[in-house]
C-alpha positions in Angstrom: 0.0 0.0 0.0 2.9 2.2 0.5 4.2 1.4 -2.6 1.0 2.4 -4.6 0.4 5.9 -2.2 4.4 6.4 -3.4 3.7 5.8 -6.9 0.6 7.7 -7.4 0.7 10.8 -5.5 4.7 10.6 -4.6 6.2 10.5 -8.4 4.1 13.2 -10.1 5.2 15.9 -6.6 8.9 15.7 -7.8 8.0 17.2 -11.8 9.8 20.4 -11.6 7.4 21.2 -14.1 4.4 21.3 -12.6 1.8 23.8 -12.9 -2.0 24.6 -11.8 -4.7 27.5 -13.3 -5.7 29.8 -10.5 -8.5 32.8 -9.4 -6.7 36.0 -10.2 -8.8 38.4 -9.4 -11.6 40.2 -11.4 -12.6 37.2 -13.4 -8.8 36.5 -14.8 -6.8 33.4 -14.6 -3.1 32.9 -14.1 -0.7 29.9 -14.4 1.1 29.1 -11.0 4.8 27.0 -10.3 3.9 24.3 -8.2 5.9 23.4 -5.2 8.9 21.1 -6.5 9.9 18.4 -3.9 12.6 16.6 -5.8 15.2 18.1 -3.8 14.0 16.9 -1.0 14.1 13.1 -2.2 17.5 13.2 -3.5 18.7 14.5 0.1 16.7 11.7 1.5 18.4 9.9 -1.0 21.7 10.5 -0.3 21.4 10.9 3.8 20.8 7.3 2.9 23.1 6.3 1.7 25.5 7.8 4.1 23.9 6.7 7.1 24.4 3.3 5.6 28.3 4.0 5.4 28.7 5.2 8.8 26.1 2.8 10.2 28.6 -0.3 9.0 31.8 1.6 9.8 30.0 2.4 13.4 29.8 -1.0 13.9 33.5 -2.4 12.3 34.5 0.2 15.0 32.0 -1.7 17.9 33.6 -4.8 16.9 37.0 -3.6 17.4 37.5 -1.5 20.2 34.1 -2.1 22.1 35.2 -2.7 25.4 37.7 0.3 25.0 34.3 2.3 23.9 32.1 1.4 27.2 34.6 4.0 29.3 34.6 6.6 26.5 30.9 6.2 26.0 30.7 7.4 30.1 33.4 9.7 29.9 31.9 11.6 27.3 28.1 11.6 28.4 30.1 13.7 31.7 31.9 15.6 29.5 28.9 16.7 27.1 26.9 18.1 30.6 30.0 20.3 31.6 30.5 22.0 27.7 26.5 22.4 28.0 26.7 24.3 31.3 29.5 26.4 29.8 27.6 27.4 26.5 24.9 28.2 28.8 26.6 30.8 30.8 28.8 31.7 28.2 25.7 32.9 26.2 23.8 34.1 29.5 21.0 31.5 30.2 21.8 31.3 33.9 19.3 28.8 33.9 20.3 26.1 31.5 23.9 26.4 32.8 23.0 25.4 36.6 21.0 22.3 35.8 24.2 21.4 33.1 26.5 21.8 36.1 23.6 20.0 38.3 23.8 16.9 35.6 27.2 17.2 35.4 27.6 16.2 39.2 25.6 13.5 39.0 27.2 12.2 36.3 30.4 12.4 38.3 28.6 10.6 40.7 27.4 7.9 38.0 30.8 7.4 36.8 32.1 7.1 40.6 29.6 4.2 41.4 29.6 2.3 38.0 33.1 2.3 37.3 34.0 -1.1 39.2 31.3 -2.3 36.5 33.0 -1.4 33.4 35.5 -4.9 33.3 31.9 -6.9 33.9 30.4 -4.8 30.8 33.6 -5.0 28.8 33.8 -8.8 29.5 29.7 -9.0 28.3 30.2 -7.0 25.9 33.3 -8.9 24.4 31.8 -12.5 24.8 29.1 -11.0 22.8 31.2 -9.9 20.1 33.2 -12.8 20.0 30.1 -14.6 19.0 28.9 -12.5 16.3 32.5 -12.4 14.9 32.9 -16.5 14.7 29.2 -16.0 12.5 30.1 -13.0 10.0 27.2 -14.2 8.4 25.2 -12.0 10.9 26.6 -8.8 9.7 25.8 -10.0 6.2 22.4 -9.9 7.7 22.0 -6.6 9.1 23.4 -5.3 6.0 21.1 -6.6 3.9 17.9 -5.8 6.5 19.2 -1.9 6.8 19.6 -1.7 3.2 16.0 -3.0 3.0 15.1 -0.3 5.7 16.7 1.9 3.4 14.7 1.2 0.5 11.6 1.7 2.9 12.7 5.0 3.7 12.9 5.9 0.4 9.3 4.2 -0.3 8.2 6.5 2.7 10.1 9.5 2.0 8.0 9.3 -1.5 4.9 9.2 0.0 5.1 11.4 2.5 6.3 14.2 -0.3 3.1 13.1 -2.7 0.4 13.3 0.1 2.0 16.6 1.6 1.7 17.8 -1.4 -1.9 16.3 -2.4 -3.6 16.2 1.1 -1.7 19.1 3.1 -4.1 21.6 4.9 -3.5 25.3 4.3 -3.3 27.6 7.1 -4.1 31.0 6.8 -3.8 33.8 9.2 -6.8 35.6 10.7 -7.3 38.8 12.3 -8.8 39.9 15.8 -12.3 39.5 14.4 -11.5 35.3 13.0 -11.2 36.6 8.5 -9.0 35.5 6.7 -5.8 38.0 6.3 -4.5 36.1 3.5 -4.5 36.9 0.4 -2.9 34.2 -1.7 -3.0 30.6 -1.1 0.9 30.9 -1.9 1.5 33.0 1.4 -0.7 30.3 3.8 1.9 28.0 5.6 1.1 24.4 4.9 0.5 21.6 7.0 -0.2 18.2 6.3 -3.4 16.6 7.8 -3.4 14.9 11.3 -5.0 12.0 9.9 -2.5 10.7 7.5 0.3 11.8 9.3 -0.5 9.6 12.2 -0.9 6.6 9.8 2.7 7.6 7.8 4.3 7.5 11.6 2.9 4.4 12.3 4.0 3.0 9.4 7.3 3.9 9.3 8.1 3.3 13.1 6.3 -0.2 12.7 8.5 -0.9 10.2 11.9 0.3 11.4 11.2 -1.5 14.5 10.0 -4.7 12.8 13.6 -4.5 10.6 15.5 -4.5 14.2 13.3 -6.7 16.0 14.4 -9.3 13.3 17.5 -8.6 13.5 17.5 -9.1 17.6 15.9 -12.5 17.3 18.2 -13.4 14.4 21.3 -12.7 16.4 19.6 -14.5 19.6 18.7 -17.9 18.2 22.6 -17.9 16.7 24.2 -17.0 20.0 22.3 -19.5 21.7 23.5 -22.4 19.3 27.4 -20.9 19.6 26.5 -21.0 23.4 25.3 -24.7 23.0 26.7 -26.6 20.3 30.1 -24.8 18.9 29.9 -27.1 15.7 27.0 -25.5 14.4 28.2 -22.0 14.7 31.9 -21.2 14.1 31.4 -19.9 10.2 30.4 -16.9 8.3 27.0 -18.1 7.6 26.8 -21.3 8.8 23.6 -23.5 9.7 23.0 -21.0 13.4 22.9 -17.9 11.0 20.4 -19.1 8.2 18.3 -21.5 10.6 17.9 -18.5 13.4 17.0 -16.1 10.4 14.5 -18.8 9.2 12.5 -18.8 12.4 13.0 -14.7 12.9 11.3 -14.8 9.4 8.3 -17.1 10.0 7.3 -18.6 13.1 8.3 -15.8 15.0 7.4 -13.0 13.0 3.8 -12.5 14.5 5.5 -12.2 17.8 7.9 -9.8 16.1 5.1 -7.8 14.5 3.0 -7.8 17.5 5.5 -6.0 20.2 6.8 -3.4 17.5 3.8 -2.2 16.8 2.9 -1.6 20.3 6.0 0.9 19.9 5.5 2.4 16.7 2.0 3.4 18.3 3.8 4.7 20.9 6.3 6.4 19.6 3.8 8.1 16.7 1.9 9.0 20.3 5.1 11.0 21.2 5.5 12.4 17.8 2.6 14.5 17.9 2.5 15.2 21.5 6.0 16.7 21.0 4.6 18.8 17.7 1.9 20.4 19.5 3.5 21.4 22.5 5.9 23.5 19.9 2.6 25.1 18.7 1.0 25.0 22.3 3.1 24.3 25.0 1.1 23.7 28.3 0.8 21.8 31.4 -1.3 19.4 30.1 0.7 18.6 26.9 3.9 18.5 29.1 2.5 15.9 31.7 1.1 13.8 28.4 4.7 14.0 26.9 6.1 12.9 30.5 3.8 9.5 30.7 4.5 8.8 27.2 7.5 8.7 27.3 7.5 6.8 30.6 5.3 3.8 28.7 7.6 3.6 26.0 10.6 3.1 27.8 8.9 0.3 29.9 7.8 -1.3 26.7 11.1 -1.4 24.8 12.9 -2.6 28.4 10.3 -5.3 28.1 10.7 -5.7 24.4 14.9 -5.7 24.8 14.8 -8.9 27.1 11.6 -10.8 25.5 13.0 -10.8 21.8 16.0 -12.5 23.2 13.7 -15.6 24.7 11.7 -15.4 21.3 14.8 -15.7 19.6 16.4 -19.0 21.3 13.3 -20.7 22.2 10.9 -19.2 19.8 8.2 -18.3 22.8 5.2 -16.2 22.0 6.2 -12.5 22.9 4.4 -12.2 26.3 5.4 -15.9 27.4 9.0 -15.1 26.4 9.0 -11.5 28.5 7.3 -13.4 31.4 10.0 -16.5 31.0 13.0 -14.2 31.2 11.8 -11.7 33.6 11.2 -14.7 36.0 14.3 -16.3 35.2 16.4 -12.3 36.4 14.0 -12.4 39.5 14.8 -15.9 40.6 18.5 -15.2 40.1 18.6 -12.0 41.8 19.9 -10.2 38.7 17.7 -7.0 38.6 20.7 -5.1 39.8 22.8 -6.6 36.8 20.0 -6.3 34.0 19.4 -2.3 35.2 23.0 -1.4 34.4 22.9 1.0 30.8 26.7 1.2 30.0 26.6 -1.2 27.0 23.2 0.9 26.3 24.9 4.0 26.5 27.9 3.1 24.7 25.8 1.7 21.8 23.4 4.8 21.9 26.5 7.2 21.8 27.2 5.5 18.8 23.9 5.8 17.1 24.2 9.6 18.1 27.5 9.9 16.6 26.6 8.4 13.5 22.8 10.3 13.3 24.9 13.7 13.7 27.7 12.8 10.7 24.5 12.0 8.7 23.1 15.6 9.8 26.3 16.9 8.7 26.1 15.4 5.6 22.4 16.8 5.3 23.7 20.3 5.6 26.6 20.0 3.4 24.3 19.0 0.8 22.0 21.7 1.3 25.1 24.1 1.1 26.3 23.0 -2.3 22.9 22.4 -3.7 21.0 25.5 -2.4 18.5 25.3 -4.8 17.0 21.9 -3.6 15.4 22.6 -0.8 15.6 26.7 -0.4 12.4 27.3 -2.9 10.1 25.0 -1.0 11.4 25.4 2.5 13.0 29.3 2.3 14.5 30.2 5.5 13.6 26.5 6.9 15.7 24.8 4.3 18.9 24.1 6.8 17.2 22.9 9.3 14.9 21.0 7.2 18.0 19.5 5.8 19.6 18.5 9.5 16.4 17.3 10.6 15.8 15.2 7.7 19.6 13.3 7.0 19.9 13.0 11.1 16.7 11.2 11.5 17.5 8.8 8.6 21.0 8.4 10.2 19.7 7.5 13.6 17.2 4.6 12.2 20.0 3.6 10.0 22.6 3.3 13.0 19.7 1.9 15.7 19.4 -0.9 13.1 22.9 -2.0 12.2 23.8 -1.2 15.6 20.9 -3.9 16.7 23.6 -6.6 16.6 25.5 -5.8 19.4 22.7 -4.5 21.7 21.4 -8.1 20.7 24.2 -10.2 21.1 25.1 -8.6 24.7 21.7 -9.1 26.1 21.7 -12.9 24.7 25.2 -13.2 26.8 23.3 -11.6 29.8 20.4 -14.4 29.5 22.6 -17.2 28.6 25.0 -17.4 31.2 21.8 -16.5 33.9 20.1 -19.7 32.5 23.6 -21.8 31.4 26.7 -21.0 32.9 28.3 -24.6 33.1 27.0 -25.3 29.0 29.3 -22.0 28.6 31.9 -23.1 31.0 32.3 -26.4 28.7 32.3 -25.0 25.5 34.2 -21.4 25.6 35.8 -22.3 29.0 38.4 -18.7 28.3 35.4 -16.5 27.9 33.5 -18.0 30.6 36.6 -17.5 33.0 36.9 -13.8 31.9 33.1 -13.3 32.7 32.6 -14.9 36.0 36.1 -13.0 37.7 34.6 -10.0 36.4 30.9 -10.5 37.6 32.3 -11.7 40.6 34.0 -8.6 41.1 31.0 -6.3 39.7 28.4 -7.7 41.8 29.7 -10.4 44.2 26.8 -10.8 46.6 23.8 -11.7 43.2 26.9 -13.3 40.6 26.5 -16.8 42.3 30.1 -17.6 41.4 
C-alpha cells in the first residue's frame, strides 16, 4: 500500500514542471509554479546512503574496540553536561547552565559508582562480540535488513512528499475578528493533515522497528547455538545464522510484529504530543509527553529482554517477556539487568553516527541551495539537518541492533547456562565470572 500511495501521489510531486490555473482576481486566470519536492528526495536519498556507510563503519568500530568504547561512552556523556553548562553561561541562560552543572555532578557521581562495572560490561560486551564475529554471516544480515530499511525509507520518504503535497491543509492567518488575512494561497503555511500523518508514523516506526526486531531474534537464536553446540556456529554463515534467520522470518514474525507495533504506536503518540507542545506548550501537553515517554521506555525494556527468549526458544512474545523476567528475579539479577553502560555506549554510537549524517544533510543543502531553499526558504537548513539525522539515527539503531542483541543474549545465557558455557568457551567463561564476581559479588553466584 505504501508502494501504490508512493507511486501515485509521490512521483508526479517531484516534476519540476508542474503547474496549476488559479483565481486571479476580477474574473482572470493565471498559471502558478507548483511546489517542487525533488530536492528533497534526492537529500533523503543520499542521507541514505550515508547513514548506511557510517552505520557499517560504526559497527566495524564496535567490533574492534568495544570494550575500549564502554569508558569513552561514560566519559563523554560527563563531559557533554560540563561543555553544555558552559555554553549556557557563556551565552547568558543562567538557567540552563546550573542544571548542566547539576547533571554534570551526577554524572560524576554515575561514573564514581559504575566504574567497578565497566571490566563486567567489557567482559559482556566482548563475549558478545566474540560470537557475532565467529558468525560473519550476521553482519551480512543486518546489512542486507538496513539496506532493506533503506529502500523503505525511500518508499516512505516518497509518500510522505506526494500526500503533503496532495492532502496538506493550508493555514491561513486571521485577524482579531476570526477573516481571513490572506490573500494568496501561496503565502498560507502548509500543514499536512493529522489523519495521514499519524498513519505515515505508524507505518514507518512499525516498520523500522520490525527490521530490528528481526535482527535481535536473528542474532539470539545464533548465540544461543554458539552458546550450545560450537559445531554448528563457528562460520560466516553457517547452519546457526540461516536457521535463526529462518525462524525470525516465519514462526516468530507474529511475535515480532506484534511487540513493535505496540512501539511504533507509541512512539507516533510521542511524535505529535511533541509537535503540538511546539505550537501550544502547556501543562497538560507537558504531563502527556512525561507518561508517554514513561510507557515507552517500559515497553522497549520489556521488548529488549523478550525478543531474546523469542529468539532461542521461539516463545510467543508475552510468554518469552514473562520467562525471562522470571528467570532475572529468581536469580537476583535485577541489579545486573538495570546497568545502561553497554546501552549507552551503543546509543553514543547511534548519536554519533545520526549527527555525521546531519552533517552530511547540511553540506548537501550548502552546495545544492536550490533543492530545498524554494520550498522550505529560510527552513531549508534545518529541514536538511532534521531530515539526514533522522534517517542516520534509524540507520545506525538498526545496524547497531547486533550488538545490543548479542550482549543481552550473553546476559540471558550465562543467567540460564553458565556450566554449557563453561564447557564450551571455558576462556570467555573464566573472563566473565572473575569479572561479575567482582562487579556484583553478593547476586553473581560464582
Amino acid at each position: 500500500s505504501m508502494a501504490v500511495v508512493s507511486v501515485i501521489y509521490g512521483l508526479p510531486a517531484l516534476d519540476d514542471t508542474r503547474t496549476e490555473v488559479v483565481d486571479a482576481g476580477n474574473g482572470e486566470e493565471e498559471e502558478r509554479q507548483l511546489e517542487d519536492y525533488a530536492g528533497l528526495f534526492k537529500l533523503s536519498l543520499i542521507s541514505g546512503c550515508s547513514a548506511l556507510i557510517l552505520s557499517a563503519l560504526a559497527l566495524v568500530i564496535m567490533i574492534r574496540l568495544g570494550a575500549a568504547l564502554v569508558k569513552t561512552a561514560l566519559l563523554t556523556s560527563v563531559g557533554l553536561s560540563l561543555v553544555f553548562a558552559v555554553g549556557c553561561f557563556v551565552a547568558g541562560q543562567i538557567v540552563g547552565g546550573v542544571i548542566g552543572i547539576l547533571s554534570f555532578l551526577c554524572g560524576c557521581c554515575y561514573a564514581r559508582i559504575v566504574w567497578s562495572r565497566i571490566p563486567f560490561a567489557a567482559a559482556n560486551l566482548k563475549t558478545g562480540l566474540t560470537a557475532v564475529n565467529e558468525n560473519f554471516g550476521l553482519i551480512f544480515v543486518a546489512y542486507f535488513l538496513v539496506v532493506l530499511a533503506l529502500g523503505y525509507t525511500a518508499v516512505w520518504a516518497l509518500s510522505m512528499i506526494g500526500v503533503y503535497d496532495v492532502a496538506g491543509d493550508c493555514l491561513v492567518e486571521k485577524d482579531d475578528t476570526g477573516e481571513d488575512i490572506t490573500e494568496d494561497e501561496d503565502d498560507c503555511e502548509r500543514q499536512i493533515n493529522a489523519g495521514y500523518m499519524v498513519l505515515l508514523l505508524v507505518s514507518f516506526f512499525w516498520t523500522q522497528q520490525v527490521i530490528q526486531n528481526t535482527i535481535q531474534v536473528t542474532v539470539a537464536g545464533t548465540i544461543g547455538s554458539w552458546w550450545f553446540t560450537l559445531n554448528e556456529s563457528n562460520s560466516c554463515c553457517g547452519s546457526a545464522v540461516t536457521s535463526s534467520l529462518c525462524r525470525a522470518t516465519t514462526t516468530s514474525f507474529g511475535s515480532i510484529c506484534f511487540g513493535s507495533l505496540i512501539v511504533a504506536i507509541i512512539e507516533t503518540l510521542r511524535v505529535m504530543i511533541e509537535s503540538a507542545r511546539r505550537d501550544h506548550d502547556g501543562i497538560i501537553l507537558c504531563i502527556l509527553d512525561c507518561c508517554i515517554s514513561c510507557l515507552q521506555n517500559a515497553v522497549e525494556y520489556f521488548n529488549k529482554w523478550a525478543y531474546i527468549y523469542v529468539g532461542l526458544y521461539g516463545y510467543s512474545y508475552l510468554k518469552a517477556g514473562k520467562n525471562v523476567m522470571t528467570l532475572f528475579r529468581e536469580r537476583g539479577w535485577q541489579t545486573i539487568i538495570t546497568d545502561d553502560l553497554i546501552s549507552n555506549t551503543i546509543l553514543l554510537a547511534s548519536f554519533v553516527a545520526a549527527g555525521l549524517t546531519g552533517v552530511v544533510g547540511i553540506t548537501i543543502d550548502a552546495v545544492k541551495d536550490d533543492w530545498l531553499s524554494g520550498t522550505f526558504e529560510d527552513d531549508a537548513q534545518t529541514v536538511a539537518f532534521l531530515t539526514a539525522f533522522i534517517i542516520g539515527l534509524v540507520m545506525s539503531t538498526i545496524m547497531l541492533s547486533v550488538v545490543a542483541s548479542a550482549a543481552n543474549a550473553v546476559i540471558v545465557l550465562f543467567a540460564e547456562a553458565p556450566a554449557e558455557f563453561e564447557t564450551s568457551h571455558p576462556e570467555l567463561s573464566g573472563e566473565m565470572r572473575e569479572a561479575w564476581r567482582m562487579a556484583y559479588p553478593a547476586t553473581c553466584g560464582f
